[in-house]
C-alpha positions as CSV (number, residue, x, y, z in Angstrom):
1,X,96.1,6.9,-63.2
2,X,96.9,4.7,-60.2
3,X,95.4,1.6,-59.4
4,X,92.7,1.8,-56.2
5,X,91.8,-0.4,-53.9
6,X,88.5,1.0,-52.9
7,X,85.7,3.0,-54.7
8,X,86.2,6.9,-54.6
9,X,83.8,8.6,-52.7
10,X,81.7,11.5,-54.4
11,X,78.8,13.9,-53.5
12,X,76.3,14.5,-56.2
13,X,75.8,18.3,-56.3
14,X,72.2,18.7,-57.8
15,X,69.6,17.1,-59.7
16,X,68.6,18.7,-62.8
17,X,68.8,17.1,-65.9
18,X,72.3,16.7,-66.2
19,X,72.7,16.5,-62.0
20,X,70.8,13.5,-62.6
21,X,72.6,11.9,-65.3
22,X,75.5,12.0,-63.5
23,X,74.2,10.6,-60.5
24,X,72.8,7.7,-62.5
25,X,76.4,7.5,-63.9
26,X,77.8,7.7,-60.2
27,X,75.4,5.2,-58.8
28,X,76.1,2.4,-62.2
29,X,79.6,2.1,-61.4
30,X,81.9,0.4,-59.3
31,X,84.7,2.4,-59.0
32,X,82.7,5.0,-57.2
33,X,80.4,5.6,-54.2
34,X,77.7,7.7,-53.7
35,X,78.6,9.2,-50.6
36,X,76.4,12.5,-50.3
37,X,73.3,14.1,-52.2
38,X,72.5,18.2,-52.3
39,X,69.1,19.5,-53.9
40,X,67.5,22.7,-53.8
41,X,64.3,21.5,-53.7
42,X,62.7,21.0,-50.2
43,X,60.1,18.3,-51.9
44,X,63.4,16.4,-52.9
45,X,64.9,17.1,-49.6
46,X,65.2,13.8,-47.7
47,X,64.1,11.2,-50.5
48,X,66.8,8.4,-51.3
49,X,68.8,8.8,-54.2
50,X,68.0,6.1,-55.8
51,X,64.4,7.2,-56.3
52,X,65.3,10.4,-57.7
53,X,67.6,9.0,-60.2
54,X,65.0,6.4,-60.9
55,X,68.0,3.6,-59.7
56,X,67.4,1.2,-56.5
57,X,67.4,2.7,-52.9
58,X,71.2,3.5,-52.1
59,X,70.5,4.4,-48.8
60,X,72.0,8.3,-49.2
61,X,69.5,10.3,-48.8
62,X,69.5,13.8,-50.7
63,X,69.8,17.1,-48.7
64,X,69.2,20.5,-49.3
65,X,71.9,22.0,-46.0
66,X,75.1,22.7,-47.3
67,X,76.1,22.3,-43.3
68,X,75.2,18.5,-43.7
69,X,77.2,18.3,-47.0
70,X,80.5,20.0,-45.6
71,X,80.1,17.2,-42.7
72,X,80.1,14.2,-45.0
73,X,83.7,12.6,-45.5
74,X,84.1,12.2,-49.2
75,X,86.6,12.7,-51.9
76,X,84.8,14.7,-54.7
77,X,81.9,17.0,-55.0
78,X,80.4,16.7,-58.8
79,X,79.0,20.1,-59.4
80,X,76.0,20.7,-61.5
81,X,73.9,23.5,-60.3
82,X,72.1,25.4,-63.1
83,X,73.9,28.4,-64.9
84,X,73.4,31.3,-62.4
85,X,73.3,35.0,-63.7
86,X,77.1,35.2,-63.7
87,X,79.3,32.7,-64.0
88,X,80.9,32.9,-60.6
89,X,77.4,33.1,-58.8
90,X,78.1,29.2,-57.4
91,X,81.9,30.4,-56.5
92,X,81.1,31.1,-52.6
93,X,79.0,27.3,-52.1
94,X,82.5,25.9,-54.2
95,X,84.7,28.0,-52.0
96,X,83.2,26.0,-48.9
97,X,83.6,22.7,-50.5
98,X,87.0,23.1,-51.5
99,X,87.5,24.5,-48.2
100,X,85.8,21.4,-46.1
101,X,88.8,19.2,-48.0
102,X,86.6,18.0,-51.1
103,X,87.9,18.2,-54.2
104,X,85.4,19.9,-56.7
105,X,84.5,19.1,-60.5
106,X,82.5,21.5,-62.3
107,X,79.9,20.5,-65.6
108,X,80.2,24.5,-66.1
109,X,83.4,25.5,-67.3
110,X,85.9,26.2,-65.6
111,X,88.1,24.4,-67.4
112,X,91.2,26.4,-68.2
113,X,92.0,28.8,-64.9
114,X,94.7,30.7,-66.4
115,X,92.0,33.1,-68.1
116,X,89.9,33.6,-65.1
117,X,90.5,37.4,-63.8
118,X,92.5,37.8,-61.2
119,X,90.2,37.8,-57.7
120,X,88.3,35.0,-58.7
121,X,91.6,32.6,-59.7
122,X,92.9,34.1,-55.9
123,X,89.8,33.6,-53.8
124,X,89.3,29.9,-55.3
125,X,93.3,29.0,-55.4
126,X,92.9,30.4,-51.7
127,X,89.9,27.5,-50.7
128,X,92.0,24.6,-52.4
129,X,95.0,26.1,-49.9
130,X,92.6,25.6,-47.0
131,X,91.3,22.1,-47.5
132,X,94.3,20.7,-49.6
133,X,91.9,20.0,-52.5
134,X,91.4,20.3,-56.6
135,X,89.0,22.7,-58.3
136,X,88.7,21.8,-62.0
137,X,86.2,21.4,-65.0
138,X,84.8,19.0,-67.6
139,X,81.8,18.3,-70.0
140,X,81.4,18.2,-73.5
141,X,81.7,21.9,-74.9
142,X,83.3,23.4,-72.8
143,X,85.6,20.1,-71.6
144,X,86.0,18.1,-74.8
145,X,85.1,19.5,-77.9
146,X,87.9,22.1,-78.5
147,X,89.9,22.2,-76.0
148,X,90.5,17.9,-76.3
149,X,89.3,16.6,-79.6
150,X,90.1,20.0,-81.7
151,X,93.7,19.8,-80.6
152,X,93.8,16.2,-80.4
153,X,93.1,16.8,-84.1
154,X,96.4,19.0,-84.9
155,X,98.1,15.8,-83.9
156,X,98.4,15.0,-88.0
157,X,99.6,18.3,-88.9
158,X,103.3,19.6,-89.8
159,X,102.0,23.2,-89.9
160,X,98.7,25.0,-87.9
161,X,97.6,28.4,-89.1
162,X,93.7,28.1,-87.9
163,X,91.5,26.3,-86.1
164,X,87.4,26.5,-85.4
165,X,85.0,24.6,-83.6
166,X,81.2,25.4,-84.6
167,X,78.0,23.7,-82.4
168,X,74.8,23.8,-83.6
169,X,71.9,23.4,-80.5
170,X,68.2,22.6,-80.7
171,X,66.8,23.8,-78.1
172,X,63.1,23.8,-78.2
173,X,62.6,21.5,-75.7
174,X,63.8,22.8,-72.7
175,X,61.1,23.0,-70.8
176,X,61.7,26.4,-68.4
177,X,60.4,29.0,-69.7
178,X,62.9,31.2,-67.2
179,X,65.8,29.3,-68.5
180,X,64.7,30.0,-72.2
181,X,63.2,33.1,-71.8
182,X,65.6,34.8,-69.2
183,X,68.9,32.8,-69.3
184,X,69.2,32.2,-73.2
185,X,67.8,35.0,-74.1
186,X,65.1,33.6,-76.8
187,X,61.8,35.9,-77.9
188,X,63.7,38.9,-77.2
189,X,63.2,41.9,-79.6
190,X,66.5,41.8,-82.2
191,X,69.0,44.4,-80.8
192,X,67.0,45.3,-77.6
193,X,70.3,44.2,-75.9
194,X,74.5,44.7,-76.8
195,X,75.2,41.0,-76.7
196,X,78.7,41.6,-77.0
197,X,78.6,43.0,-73.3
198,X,79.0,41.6,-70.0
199,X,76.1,44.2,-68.8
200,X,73.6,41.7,-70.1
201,X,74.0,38.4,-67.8
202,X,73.8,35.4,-70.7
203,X,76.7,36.7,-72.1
204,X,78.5,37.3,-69.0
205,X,78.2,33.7,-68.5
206,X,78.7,32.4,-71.7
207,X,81.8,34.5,-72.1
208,X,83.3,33.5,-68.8
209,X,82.9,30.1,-69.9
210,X,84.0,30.1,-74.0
211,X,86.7,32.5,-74.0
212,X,88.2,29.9,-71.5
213,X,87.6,27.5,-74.3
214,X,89.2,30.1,-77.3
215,X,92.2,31.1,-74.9
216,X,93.2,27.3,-74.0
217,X,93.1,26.1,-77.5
218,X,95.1,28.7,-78.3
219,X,97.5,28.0,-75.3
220,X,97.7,23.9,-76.2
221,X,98.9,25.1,-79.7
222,X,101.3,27.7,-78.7
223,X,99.6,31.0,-79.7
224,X,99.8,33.9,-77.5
225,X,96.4,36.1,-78.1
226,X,95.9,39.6,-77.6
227,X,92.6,39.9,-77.3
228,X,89.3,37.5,-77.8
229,X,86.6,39.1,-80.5
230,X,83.1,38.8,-79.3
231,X,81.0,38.6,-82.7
232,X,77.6,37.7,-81.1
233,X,74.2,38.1,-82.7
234,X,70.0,36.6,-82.7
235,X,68.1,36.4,-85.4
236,X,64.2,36.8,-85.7
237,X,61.8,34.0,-85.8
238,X,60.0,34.8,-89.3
239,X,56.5,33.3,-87.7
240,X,54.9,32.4,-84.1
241,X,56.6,29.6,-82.5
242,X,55.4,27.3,-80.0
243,X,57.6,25.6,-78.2
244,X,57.4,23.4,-74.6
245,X,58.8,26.9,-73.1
246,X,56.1,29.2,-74.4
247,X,56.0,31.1,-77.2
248,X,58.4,33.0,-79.5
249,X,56.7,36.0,-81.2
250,X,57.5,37.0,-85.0
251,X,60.1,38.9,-85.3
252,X,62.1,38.1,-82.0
253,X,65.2,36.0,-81.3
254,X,64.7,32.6,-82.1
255,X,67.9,31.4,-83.3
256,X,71.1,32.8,-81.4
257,X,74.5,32.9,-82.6
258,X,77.7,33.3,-80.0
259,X,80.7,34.0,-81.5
260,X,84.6,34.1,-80.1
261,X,87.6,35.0,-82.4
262,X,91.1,34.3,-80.6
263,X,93.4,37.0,-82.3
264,X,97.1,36.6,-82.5
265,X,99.3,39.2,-84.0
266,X,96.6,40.7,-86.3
267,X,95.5,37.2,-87.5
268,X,92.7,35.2,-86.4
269,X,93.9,31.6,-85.0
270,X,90.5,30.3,-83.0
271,X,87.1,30.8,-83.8
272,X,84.3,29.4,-81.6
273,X,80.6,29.5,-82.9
274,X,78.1,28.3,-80.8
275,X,74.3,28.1,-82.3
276,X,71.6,28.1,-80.3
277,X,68.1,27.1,-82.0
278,X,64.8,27.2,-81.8
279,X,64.0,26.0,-85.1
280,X,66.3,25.4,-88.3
281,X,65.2,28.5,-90.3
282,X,68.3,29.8,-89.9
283,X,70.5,27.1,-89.9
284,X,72.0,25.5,-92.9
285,X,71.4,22.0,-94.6
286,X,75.2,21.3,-94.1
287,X,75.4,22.8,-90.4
288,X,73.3,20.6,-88.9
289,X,75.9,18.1,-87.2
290,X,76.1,18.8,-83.5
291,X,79.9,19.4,-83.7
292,X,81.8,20.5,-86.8
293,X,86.0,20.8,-86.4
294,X,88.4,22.1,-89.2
295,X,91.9,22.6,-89.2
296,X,93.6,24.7,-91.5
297,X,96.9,23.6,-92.2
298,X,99.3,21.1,-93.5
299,X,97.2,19.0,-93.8
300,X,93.6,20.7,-93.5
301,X,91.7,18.2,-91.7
302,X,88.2,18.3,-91.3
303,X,85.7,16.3,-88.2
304,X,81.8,15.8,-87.7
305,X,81.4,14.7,-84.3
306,X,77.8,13.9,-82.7
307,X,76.6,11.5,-79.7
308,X,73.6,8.9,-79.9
309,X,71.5,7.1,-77.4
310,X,72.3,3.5,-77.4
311,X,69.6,1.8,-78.9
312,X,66.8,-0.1,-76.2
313,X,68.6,2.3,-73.1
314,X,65.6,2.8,-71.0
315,X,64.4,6.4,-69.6
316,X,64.9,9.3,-71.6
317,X,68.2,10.7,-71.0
318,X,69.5,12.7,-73.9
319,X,73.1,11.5,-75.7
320,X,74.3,14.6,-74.5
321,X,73.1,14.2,-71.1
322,X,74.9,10.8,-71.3
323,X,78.0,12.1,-72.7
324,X,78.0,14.7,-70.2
325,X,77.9,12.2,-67.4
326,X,80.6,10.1,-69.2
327,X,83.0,13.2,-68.9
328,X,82.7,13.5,-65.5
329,X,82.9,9.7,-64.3
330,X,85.8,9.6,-66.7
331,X,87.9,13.1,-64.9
332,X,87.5,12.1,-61.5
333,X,90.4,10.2,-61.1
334,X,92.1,12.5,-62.6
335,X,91.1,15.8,-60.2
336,X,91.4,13.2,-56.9
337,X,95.2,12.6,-58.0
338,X,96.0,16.1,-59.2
339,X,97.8,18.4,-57.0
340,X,95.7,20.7,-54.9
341,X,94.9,24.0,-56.7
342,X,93.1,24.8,-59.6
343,X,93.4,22.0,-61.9
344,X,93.8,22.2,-65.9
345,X,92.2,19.2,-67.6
346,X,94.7,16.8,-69.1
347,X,94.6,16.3,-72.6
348,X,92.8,13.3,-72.3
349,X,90.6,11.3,-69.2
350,X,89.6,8.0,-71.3
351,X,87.3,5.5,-70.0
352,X,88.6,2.8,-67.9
353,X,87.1,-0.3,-66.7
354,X,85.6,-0.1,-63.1
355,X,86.3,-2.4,-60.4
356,X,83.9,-5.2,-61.2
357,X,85.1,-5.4,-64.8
C-alpha cells in the first residue's frame, strides 16, 4: 500500500442502510473525500450529504442522474445499491462507471471473478478496458468471512481435508416488507418454489454471490471442484409471527437455510451454510454465534467470530452495518492501486491509520 499525499476521491453509490454506513465511514476519515453522492430517491435528490448521513454539511450534494455522476472526477465509486432480482441487474449502471474511468467497489459480491460465467466476466473486463479502471468486491460474508478469515485460519495446519463456514441471521427487523417478503423469500408456503434453481430470483442471486465464496476458498487452498451442491431449504413458522415487515403465517417459511457444498474428486472440501431467521425456533442453542469456522485437519481448528457496537456510539447503526463500512474503507486503497480489470481481493486489506493520525 503506497504512501499518499492527498485524500482519495470516492462517490458514495446509494443510501440505504448500509449505503449510509459507508458514507458515514467515507465522510469520518481523512484519507478520503467525498467527492460525489447518487440516490434513487427524488426526495433525497439534491439534499447535502451530510444531512442524510446525519454528519455536518460537506457541501456534495446527492444526485439521482447517473449523467451527473459519470461527469464528476473521482477515483472510486462505492457501490451499494440494494440486491436486484439477479445478481447482475446493477452490471449496465457499473459498466458506465468503470467505463467513465472510475474504479468500482461492490458491498454485493463480486468478489472472486474467475467463477462468473463467461459474458458477464467479458462485458465487465471490457468497461475496465475502456476507462483503465478496477472492478472488485468486499464486505463481510461475502468479502471476509471465508474467503479471508476461513483461510487465514488454515494458516496453523500441516494438512487440510475440509473446511465450512456456517452464519446464522436474525432478520426480523428489516423493515421492507418487499425485501422480506419478495427478495428473501419469508411467509412463503414450504416447497411452493425449487430453491435449488436459478428460476426463482433469491437464489439466483444468492448463488451468483456464494458459490463465488465456495469456489474461491476452494481456489486459496488448492482444490479444483467439479461442481458446487446446492442443498437449500425453509422451514415453517410453527405459529403467527409478527414482525416489523408484516406477518408470517403458520406453516410458512420463517427460517431459511442456503446451502453450498464445494465437491472435489467425490469428496466434499467446502461447505457454506447461510441461516436466515425470523425467529430461533429452528436454530440451535449452540448455533447462535453470527459466524462459526472449522477446519478439519491437522490440526482441527475451530473459530466463533461476531461484531459489536462500541459501547456509547451514537445513532443506531448495526455492528454489521459498521463492519461492513469498515471493509470497504479498508479495500479502497487496495482496488485504486490494483491493475485495471477485474480485481480479486487480497488476502488481507487491514486497517491503516488515516492522514490525520
Amino acid at each position: 500500500m503506497r504512501e499518499r499525499q492527498k485524500p482519495i476521491r470516492v462517490i458514495q453509490w446509494a443510501t440505504g442502510a448500509m449505503g449510509k454506513s459507508c458514507l458515514r465511514a467515507v465522510i469520518d476519515r481523512d484519507d478520503l473525500e467525498l467527492a460525489g453522492l447518487f440516490v434513487y430517491s427524488s426526495d433525497k435528490s439534491g439534499r447535502d450529504a451530510g444531512s442524510i448521513a446525519n454528519r455536518p454539511e460537506t457541501g456534495v450534494l446527492a444526485t439521482n442522474s447517473i449523467e451527473d455522476i459519470l461527469a464528476i472526477d473521482a477515483d472510486v465509486v462505492i457501490h451499494a445499491a440494494r440486491l436486484g432480482a439477479t445478481h447482475d441487474s446493477h452490471d449496465d449502471d457499473i459498466a458506465r462507471l468503470l467505463a467513465s474511468g472510475k474504479n468500482v467497489l461492490s458491498i454485493n459480491g463480486n468478489t472472486f471473478s474467475p467463477n462468473w460465467p463467461g459474458a458477464r466476466r467479458d462485458k465487465l473486463e471490457a468497461a475496465c478496458r475502456a476507462g483503465n479502471s478496477s472492478f472488485g468486491g468486499t464486505g463481510l460474508n461475502p468479502g471476509f468471512a471465508a474467503e479471508r478469515l476461513l483461510v487465514l485460519a488454515t494458516s496453523v495446519c500441516s494438512q487440510v481435508d475440509h473446511v465450512s463456514l456456517s452464519e446464522v441471521v436474525l432478520t426480523d427487523q428489516i423493515a421492507s416488507p418487499e425485501y422480506v417478503f419478495d427478495l428473501l423469500g419469508f411467509g412463503k408456503e414450504v416447497g411452493s418454489v425449487d430453491m435449488n434453481s436459478d428460476a426463482w430470483a433469491p437464489a439466483q442471486t444468492l448463488n451468483a454471490m456464494f458459490e463465488d465464496v465456495v469456489a474461491s476458498v476452494a481456489h486459496s487452498l488448492g482444490w479444483k471442484l467439479d461442481e458446487i451442491r446446492r442443498m437449500h431449504r425453509m422451514l415453517p413458522s410453527g405459529r403467527d409471527l409478527d414482525i416489523r415487515a408484516g406477518t408470517i403465517a403458520s406453516g410458512t417459511a420463517n427460517h431459511i437455510d442456503w446451502r453450498w457444498r464445494g465437491m472435489s474428486g467425490g469428496r466434499e472440501r467446502v461447505a457454506l451454510s447461510i441461516a436466515w431467521a425470523m425467529n430461533d425456533e429452528h436454530v440451535a442453542e449452540g448455533d447462535k454465534e453470527l459466524w462459526r469456522l472449522k477446519v478439519s485437519g491437522v490440526p482441527d481448528v475451530s473459530v466463533s467470530f461476531g461484531v459489536e457496537r462500541p459501547e456509547g456510539l451514537p445513532g443506531r447503526t448495526s455492528a454489521e452495518q459498521l463492519a461492513v463500512a469498515g471493509s470497504v474503507v479498508n479495500a479502497v486503497s487496495a482496488l485504486v492501486d490494483a491493475a485495471p480489470g477485474l480485481m480479486v481481493a487480497p488476502l488481507a486489506t487491514p486497517f491503516r491509520a488515516s492522514i490525520a493520525e
